[in-house]
MDAnalysis code that builds the backbone (N, CA, C; Angstrom):
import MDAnalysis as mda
import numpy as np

u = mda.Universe.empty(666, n_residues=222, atom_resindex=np.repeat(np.arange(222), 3), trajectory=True)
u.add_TopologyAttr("name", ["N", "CA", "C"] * 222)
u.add_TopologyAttr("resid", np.arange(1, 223))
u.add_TopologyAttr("resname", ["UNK", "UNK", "UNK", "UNK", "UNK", "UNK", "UNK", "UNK", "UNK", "UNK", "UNK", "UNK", "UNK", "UNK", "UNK", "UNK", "UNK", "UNK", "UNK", "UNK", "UNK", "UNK", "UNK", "UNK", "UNK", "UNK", "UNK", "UNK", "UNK", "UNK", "UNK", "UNK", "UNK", "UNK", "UNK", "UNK", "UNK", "UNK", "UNK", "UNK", "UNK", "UNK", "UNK", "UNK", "UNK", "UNK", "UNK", "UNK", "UNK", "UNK", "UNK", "UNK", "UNK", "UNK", "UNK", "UNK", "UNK", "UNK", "UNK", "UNK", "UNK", "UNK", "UNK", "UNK", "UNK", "UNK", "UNK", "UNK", "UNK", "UNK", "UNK", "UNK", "UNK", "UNK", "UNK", "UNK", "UNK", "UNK", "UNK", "UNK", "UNK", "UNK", "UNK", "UNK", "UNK", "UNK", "UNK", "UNK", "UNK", "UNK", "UNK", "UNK", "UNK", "UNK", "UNK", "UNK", "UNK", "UNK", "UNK", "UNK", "UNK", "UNK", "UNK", "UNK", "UNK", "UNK", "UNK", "UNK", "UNK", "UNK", "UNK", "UNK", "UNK", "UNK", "UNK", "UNK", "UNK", "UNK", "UNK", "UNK", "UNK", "UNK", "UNK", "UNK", "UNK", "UNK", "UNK", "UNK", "UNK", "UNK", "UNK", "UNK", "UNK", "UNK", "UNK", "UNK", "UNK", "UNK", "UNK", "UNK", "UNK", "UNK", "UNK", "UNK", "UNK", "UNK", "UNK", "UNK", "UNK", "UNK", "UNK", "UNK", "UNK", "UNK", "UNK", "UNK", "UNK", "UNK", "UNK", "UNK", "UNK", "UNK", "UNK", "UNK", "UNK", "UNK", "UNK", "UNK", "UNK", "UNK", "UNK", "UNK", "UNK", "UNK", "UNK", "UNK", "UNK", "UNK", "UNK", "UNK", "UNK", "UNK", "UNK", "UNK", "UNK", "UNK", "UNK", "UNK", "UNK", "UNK", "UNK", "UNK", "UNK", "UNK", "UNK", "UNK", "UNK", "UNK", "UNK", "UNK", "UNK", "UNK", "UNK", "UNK", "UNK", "UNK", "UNK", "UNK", "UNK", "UNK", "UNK", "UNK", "UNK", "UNK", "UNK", "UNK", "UNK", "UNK", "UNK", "UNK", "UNK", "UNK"])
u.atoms.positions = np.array([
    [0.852, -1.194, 0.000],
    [0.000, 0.000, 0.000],
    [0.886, 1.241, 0.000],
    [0.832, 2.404, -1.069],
    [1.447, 3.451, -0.715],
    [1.048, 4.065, 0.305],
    [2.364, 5.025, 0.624],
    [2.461, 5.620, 1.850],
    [1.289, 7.018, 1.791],
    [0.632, 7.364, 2.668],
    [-0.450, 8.210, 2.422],
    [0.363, 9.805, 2.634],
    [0.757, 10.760, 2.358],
    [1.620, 11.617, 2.373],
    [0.688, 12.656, 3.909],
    [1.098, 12.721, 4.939],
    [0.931, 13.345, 5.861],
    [0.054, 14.791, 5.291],
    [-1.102, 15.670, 5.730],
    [-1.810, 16.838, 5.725],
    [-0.833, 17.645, 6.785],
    [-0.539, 18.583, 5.873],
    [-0.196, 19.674, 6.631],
    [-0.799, 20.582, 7.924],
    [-0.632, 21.752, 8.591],
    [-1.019, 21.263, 9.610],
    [-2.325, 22.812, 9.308],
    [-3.176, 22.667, 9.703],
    [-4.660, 23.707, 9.066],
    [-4.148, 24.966, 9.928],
    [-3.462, 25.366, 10.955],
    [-3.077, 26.778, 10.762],
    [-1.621, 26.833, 11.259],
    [-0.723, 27.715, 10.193],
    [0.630, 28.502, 10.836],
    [0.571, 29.829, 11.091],
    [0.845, 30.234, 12.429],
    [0.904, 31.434, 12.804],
    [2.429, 32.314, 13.199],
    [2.398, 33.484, 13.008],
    [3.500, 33.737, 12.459],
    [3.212, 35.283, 14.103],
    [4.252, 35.598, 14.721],
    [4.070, 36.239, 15.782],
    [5.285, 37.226, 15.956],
    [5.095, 38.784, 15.609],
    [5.883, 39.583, 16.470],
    [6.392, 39.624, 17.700],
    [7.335, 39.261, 17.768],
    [7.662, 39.845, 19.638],
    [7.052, 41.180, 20.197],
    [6.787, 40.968, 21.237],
    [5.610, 42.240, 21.579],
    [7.135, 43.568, 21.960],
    [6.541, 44.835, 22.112],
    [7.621, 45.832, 22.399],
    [8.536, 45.838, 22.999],
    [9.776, 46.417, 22.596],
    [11.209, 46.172, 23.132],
    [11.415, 47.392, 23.795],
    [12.690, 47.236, 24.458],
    [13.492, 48.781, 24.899],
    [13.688, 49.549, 23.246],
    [14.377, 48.969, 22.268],
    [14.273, 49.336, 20.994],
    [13.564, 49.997, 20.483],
    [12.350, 49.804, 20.893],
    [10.987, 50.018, 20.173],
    [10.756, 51.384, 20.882],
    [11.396, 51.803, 22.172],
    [10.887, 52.988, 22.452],
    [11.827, 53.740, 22.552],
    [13.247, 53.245, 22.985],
    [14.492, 54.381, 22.780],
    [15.414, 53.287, 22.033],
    [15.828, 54.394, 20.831],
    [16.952, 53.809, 19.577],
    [18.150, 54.066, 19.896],
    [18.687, 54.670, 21.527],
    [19.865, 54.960, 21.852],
    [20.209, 54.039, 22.183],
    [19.712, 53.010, 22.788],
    [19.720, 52.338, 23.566],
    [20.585, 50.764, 22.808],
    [20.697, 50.663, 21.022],
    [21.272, 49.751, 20.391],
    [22.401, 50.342, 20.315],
    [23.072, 51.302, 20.751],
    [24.432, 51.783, 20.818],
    [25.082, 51.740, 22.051],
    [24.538, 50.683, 22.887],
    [25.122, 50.845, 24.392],
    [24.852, 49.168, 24.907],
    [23.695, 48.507, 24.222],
    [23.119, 47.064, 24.494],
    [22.892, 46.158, 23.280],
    [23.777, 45.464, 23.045],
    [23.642, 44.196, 22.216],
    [22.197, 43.940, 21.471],
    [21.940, 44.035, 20.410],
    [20.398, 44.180, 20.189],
    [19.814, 42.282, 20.458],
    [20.429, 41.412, 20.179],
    [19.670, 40.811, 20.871],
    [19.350, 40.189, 22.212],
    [19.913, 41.251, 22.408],
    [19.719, 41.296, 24.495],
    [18.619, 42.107, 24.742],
    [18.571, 42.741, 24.315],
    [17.475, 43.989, 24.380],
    [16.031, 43.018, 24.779],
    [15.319, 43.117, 25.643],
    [13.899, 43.249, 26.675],
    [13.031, 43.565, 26.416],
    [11.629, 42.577, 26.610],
    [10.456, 43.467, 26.591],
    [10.223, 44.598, 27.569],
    [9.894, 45.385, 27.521],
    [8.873, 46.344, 28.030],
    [7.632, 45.468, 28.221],
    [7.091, 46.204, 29.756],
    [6.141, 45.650, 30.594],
    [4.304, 45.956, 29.295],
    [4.923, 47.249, 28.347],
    [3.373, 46.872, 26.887],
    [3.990, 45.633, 26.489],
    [5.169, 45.308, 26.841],
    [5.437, 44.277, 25.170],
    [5.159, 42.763, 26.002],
    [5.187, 42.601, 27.129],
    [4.988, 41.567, 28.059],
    [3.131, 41.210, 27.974],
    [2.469, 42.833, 27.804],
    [1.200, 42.602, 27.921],
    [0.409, 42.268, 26.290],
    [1.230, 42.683, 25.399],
    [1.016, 42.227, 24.223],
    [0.671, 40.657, 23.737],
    [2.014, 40.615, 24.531],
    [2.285, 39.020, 24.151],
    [1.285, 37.961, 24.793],
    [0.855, 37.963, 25.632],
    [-0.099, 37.814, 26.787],
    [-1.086, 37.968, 26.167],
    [-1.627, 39.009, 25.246],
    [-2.926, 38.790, 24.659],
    [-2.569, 38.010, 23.538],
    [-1.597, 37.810, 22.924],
    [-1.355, 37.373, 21.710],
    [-1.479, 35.886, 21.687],
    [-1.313, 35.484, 23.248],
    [-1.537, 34.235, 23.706],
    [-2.847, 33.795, 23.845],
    [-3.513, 34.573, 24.405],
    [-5.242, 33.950, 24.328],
    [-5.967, 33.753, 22.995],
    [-5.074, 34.768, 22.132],
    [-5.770, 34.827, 20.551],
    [-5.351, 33.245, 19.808],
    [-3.820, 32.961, 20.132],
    [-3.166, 31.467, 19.828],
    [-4.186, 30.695, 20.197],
    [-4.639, 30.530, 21.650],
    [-5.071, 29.723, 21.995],
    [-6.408, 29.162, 21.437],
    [-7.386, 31.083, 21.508],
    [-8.686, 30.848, 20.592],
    [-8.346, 30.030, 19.322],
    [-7.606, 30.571, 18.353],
    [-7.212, 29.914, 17.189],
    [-7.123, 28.165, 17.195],
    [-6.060, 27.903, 17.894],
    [-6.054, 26.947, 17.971],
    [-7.193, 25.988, 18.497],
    [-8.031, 26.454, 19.203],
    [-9.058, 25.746, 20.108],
    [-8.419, 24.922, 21.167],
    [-6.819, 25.348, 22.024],
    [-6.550, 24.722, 22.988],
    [-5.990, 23.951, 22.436],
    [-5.545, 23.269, 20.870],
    [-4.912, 22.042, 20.878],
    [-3.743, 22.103, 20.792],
    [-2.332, 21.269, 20.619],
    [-1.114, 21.205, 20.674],
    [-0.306, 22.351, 19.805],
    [0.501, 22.706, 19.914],
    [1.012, 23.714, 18.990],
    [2.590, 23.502, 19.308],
    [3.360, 23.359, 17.552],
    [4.632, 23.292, 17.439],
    [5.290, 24.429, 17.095],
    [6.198, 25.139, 18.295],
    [6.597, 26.485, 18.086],
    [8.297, 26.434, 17.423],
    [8.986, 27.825, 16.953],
    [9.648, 27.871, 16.318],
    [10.517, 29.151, 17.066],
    [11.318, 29.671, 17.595],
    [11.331, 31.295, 18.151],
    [13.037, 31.283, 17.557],
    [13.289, 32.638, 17.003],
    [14.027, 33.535, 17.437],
    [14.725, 33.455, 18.458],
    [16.314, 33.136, 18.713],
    [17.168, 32.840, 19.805],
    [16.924, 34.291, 20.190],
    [16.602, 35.861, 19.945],
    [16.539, 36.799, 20.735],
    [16.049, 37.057, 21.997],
    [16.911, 37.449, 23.446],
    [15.832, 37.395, 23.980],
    [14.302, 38.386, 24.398],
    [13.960, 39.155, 23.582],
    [12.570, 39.796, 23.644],
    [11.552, 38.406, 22.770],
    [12.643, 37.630, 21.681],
    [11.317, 36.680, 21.264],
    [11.055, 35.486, 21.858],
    [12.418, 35.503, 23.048],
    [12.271, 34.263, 24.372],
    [11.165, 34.314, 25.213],
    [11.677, 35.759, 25.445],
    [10.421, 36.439, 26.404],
    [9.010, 36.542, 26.367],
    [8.516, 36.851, 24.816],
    [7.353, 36.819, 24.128],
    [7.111, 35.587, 24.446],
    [7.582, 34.340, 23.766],
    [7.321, 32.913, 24.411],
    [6.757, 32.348, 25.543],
    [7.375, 32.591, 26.594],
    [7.509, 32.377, 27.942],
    [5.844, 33.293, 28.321],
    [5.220, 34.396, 27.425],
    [4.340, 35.295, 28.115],
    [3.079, 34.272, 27.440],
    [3.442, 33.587, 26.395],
    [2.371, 32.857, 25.597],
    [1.949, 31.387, 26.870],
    [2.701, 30.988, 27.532],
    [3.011, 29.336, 28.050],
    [1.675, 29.701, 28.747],
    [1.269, 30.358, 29.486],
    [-0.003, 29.931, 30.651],
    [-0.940, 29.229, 29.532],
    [-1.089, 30.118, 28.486],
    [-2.582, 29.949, 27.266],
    [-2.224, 28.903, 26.490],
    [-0.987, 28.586, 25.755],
    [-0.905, 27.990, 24.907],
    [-0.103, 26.885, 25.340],
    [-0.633, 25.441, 24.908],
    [0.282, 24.014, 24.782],
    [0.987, 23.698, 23.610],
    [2.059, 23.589, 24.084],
    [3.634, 23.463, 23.155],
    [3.591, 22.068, 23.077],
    [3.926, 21.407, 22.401],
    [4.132, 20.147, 21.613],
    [6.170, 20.099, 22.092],
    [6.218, 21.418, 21.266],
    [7.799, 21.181, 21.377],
    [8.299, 22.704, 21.104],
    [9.165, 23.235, 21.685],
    [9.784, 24.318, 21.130],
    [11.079, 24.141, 20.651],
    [11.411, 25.084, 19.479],
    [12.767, 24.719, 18.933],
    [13.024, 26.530, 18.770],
    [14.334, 26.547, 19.416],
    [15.037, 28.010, 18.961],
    [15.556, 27.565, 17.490],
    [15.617, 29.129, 16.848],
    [15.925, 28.887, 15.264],
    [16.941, 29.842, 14.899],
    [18.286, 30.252, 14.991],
    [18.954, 31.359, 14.761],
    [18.587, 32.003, 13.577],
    [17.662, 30.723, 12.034],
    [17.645, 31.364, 10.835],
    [16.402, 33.028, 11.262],
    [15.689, 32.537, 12.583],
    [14.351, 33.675, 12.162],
    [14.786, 34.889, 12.941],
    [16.278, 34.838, 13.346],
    [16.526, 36.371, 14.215],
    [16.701, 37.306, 12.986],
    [16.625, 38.724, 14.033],
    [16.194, 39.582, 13.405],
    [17.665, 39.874, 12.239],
    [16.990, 41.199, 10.922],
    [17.842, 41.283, 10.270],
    [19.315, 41.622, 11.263],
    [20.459, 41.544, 10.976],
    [21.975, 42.227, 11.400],
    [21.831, 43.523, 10.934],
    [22.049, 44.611, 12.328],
    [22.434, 45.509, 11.600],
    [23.852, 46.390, 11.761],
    [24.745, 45.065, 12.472],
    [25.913, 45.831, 13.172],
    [26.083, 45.519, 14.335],
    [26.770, 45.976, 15.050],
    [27.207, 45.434, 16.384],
    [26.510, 46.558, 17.547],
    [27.067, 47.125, 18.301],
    [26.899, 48.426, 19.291],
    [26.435, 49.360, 17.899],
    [25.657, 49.770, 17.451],
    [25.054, 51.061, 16.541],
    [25.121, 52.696, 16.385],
    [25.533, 53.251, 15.312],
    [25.805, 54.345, 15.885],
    [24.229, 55.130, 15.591],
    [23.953, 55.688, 16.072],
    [22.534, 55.898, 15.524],
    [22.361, 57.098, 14.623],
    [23.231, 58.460, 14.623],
    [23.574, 59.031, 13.136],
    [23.404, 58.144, 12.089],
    [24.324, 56.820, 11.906],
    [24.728, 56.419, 11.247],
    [23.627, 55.599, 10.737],
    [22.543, 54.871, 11.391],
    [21.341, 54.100, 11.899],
    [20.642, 54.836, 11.032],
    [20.283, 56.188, 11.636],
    [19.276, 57.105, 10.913],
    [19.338, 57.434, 9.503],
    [20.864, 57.719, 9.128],
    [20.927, 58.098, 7.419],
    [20.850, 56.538, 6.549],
    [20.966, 55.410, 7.210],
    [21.249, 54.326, 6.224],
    [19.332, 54.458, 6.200],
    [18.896, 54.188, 7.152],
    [17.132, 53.955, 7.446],
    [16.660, 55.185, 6.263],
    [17.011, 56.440, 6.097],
    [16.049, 57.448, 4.617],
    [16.919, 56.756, 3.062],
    [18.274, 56.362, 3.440],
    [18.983, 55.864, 2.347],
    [18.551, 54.540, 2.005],
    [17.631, 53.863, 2.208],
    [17.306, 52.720, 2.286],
    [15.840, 52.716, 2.100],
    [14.785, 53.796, 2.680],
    [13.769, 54.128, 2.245],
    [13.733, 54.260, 0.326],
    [14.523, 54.788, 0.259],
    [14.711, 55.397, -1.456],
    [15.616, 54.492, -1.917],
    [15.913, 53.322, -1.583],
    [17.138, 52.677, -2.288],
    [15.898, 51.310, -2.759],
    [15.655, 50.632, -1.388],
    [14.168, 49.758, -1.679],
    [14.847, 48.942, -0.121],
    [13.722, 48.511, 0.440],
    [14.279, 47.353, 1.717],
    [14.655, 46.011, 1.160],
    [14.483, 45.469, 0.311],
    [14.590, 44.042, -0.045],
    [16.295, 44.500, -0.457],
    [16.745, 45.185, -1.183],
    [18.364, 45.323, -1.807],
    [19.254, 46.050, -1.148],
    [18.934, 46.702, -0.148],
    [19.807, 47.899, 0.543],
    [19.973, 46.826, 1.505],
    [21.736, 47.208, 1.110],
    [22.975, 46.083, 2.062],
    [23.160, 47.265, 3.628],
    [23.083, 47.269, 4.748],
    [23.017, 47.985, 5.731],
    [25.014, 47.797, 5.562],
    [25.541, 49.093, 6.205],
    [27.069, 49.187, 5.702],
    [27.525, 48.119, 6.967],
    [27.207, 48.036, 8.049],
    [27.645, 46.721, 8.881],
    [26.853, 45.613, 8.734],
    [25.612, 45.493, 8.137],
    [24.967, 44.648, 8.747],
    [24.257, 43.195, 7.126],
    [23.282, 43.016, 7.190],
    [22.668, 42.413, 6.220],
    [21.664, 43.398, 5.130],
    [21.275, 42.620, 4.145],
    [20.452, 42.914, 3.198],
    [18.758, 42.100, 3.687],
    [17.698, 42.674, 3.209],
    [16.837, 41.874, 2.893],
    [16.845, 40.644, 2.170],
    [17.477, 40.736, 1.351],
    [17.937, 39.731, 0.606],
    [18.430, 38.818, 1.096],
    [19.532, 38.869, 2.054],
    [20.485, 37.896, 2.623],
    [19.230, 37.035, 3.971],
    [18.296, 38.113, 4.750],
    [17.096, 37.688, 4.954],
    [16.596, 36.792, 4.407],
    [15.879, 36.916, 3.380],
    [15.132, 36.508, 2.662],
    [15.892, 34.586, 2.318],
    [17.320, 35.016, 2.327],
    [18.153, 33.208, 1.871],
    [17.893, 32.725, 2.984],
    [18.194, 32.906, 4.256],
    [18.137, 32.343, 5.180],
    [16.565, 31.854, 5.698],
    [15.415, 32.649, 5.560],
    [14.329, 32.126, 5.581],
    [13.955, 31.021, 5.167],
    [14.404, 31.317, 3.652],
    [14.200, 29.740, 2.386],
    [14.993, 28.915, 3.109],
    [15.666, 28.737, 3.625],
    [16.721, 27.383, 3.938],
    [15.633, 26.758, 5.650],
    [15.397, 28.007, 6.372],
    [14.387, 27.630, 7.361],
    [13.207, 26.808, 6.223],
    [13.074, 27.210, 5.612],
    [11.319, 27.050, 5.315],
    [11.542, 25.250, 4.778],
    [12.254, 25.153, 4.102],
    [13.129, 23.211, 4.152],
    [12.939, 22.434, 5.059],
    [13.224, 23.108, 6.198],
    [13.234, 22.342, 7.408],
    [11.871, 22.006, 7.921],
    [11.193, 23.233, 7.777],
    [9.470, 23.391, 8.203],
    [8.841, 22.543, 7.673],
    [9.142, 22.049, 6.590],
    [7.936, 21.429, 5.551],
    [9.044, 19.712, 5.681],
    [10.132, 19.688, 5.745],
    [10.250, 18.326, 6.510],
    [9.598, 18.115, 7.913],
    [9.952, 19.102, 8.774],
    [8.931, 18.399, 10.056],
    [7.723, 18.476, 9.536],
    [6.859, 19.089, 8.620],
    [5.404, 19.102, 8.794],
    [4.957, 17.733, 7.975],
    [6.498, 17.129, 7.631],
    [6.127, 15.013, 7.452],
    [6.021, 14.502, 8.277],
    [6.623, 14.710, 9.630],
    [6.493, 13.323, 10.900],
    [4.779, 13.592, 11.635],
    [4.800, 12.183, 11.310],
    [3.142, 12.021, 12.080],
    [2.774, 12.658, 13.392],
    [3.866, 12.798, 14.136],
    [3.445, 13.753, 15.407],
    [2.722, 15.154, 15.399],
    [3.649, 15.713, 14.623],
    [3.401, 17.180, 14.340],
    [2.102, 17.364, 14.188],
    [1.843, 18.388, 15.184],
    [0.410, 19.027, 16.041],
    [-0.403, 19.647, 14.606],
    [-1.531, 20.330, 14.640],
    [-2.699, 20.711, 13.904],
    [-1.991, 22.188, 13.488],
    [-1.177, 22.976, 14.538],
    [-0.637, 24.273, 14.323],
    [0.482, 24.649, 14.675],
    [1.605, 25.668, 13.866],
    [2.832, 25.901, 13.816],
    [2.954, 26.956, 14.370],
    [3.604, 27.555, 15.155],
    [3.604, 29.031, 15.807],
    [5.062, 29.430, 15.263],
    [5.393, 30.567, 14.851],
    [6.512, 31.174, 14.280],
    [6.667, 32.529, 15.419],
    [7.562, 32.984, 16.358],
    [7.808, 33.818, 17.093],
    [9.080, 34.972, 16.021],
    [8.770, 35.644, 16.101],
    [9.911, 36.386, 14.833],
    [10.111, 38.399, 15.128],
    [10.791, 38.396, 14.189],
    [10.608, 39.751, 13.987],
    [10.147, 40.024, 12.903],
    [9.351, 41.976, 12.460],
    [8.627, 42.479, 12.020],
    [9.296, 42.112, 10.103],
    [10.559, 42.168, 9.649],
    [11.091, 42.352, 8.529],
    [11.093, 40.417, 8.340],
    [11.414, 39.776, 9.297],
    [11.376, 38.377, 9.203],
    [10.094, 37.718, 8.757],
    [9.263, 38.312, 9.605],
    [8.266, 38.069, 9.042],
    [7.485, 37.972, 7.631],
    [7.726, 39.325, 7.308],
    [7.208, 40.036, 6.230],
    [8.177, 39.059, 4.637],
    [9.559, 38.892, 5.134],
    [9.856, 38.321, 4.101],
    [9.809, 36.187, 4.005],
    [9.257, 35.901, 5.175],
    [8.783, 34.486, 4.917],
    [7.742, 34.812, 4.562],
    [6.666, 35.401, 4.288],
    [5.632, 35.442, 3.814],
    [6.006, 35.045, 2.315],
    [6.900, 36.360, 2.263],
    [7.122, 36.597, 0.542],
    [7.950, 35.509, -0.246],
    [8.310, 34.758, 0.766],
    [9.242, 33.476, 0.362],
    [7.906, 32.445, 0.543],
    [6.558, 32.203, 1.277],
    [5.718, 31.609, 0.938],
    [4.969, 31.422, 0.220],
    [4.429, 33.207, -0.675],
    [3.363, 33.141, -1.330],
    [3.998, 33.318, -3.090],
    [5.326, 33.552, -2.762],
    [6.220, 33.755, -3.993],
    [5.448, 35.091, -4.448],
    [5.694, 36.058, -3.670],
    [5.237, 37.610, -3.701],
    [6.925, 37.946, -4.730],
    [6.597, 39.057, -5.129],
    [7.483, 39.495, -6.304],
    [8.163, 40.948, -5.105],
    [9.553, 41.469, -5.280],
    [10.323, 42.066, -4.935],
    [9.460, 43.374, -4.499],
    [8.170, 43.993, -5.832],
    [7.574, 44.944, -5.518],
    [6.590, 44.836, -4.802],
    [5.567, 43.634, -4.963],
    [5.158, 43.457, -4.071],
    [4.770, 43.691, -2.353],
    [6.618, 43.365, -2.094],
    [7.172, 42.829, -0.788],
    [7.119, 44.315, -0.459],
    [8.013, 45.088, -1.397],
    [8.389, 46.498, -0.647],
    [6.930, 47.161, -0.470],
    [6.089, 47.507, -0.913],
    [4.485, 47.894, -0.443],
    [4.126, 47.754, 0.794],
    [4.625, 46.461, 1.279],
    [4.038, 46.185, 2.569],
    [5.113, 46.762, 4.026],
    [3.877, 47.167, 4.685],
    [4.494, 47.439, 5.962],
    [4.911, 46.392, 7.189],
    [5.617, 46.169, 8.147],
    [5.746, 45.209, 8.989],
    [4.859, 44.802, 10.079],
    [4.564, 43.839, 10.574],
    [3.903, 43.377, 11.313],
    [3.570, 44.232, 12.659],
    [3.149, 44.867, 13.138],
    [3.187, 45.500, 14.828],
    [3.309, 44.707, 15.614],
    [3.897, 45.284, 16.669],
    [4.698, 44.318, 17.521],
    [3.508, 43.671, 17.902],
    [3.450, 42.444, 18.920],
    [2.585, 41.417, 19.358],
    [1.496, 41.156, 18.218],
    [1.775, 41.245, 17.013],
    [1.220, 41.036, 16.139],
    [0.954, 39.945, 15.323],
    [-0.398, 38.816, 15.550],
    [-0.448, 37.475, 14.837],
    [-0.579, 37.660, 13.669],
    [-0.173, 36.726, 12.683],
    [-0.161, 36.926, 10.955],
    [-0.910, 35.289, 10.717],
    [-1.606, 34.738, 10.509],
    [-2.448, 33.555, 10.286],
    [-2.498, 33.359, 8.857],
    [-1.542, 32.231, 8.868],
    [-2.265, 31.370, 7.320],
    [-3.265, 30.017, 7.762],
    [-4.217, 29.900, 6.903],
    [-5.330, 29.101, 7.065],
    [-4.921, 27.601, 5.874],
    [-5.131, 26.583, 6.465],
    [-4.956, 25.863, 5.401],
    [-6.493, 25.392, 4.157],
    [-6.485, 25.496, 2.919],
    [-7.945, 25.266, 2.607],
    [-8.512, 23.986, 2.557],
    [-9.579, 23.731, 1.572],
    [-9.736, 22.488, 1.161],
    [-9.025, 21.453, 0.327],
    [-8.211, 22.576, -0.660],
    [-7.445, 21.977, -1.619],
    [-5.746, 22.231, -0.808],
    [-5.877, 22.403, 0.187],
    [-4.536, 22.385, 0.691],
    [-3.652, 23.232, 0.791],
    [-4.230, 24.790, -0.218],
    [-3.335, 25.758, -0.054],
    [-3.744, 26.601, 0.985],
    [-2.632, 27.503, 1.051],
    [-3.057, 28.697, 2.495],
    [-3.217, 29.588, 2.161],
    [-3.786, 30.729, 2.980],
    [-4.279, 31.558, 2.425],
    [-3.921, 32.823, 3.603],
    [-3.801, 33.781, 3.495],
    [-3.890, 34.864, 4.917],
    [-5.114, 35.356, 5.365],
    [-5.703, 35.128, 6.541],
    [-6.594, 35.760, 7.335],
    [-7.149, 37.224, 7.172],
    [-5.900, 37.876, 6.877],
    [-6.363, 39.397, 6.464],
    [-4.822, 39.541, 5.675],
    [-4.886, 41.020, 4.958],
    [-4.208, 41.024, 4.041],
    [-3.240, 42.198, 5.022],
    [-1.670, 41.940, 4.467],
    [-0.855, 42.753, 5.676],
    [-0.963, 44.251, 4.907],
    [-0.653, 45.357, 5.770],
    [-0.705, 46.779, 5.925],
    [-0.086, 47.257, 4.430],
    [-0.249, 48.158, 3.724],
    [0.241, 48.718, 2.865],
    [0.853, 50.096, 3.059],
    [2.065, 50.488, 2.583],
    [2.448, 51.417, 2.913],
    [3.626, 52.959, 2.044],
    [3.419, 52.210, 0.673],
    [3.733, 52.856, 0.079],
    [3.092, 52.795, -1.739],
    [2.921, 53.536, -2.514],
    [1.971, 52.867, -3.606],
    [2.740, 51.632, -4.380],
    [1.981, 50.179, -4.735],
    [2.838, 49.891, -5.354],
    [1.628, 48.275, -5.089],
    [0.062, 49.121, -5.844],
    [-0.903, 48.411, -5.958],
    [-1.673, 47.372, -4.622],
    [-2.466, 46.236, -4.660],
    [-3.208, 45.539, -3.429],
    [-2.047, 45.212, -2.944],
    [-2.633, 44.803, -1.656],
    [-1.786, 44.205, -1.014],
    [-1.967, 42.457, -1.623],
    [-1.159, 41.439, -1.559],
    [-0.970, 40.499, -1.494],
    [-1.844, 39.312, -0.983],
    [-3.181, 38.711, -1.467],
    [-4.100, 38.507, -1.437],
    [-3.684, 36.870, -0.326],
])
């Protein structure tokens, strides 16, 4: 008898870390390791709701998570555990956030961020750090791995992805095979922010709502 090929799992959810020190003072990556950097007591309460929404979603059942070795997306984690049942957690170095350098100078921060507005986010190489692009490889090589575990018979009904806002935005675009212009249109996720793909009848996924638009450059990404 052939082997019956395993159903994928009917929802992956894809999760901002809720607010950082980052998120409210940018001095603060020129003095603290950015992925050391902390929630804030909103970004603790974010996450916390972001957890009851998992849970609604899920209806309480098992969930196989994925996080970001950062710790604000440790932290986010840890705020989800009362609501949500983990199957298994796995840290993933591919889903930390883009590089943008070491200690930051933030002059320096600020002119690459308008030089990079007008250059495009997917191709603008940051002068210490990564590209979208270089993003974007490392996602695809995650996303290999995802769709081998989503073969072993264990693997729960739903996938939880803990990430950051640009990480996000470009596994999408590495999922739905969104085009370069596409990608740049869209804005990033807000922090404690769930992103839901649905699985259908015929097996493909689909997004729950369509992400933010933010510069012209037609719908958003259906």
């Amino acid at each position: 008898m052939a082997n019956v090929p395993r159903v994928r799992p009917a929802k992956i959810l894809l999760l901002r870390h809720g607010q950082a020190e980052g998120n409210l003072d940018e001095t603060v990556f020129s003095r603290k390791p950015d992925h050391r950097l902390e929630l804030t007591p909103r970004g603790r309460e974010q996450a916390r709701e972001a957890g009851a929404r998992v849970a609604a979603l899920t209806g309480g059942g098992l969930v196989q998570a994925y996080i970001s070795p950062y710790v604000r997306t440790r932290q986010t984690l840890e705020e989800l555990r009362p609501f949500v049942r983990f199957s298994h957690v796995r840290e993933e170095p591919r889903l930390r956030e883009q590089d943008w350098g070491n200690f930051q100078d933030q002059a320096l921060i600020r002119a690459q961020r308008a030089e990079r507005d007008a250059f495009g986010h997917f191709y603008y190489r940051l002068a210490r750090g990564e590209s979208g692009a270089d993003v974007y490889d490392r996602v695809s090589t995650f996303l290999e791995s995802l769709h081998r575990d989503f073969r072993e018979d264990e693997f729960p009904d739903a996938a939880l992805i803990v990430t950051h806002g640009l990480t996000m935005r470009l596994f999408l675009m590495r999922w739905f095979h969104w085009t370069v212009e596409q990608f740049e249109a869209l804005e990033n996720p807000h922090n404690g922010e769930l992103v839901v793909l649905t699985r259908g009848a015929q097996g493909w996924y689909t997004l729950d709502a369509p992400l933010r638009t933010w510069r012209d450059g037609g719908p958003p990404p259906a």
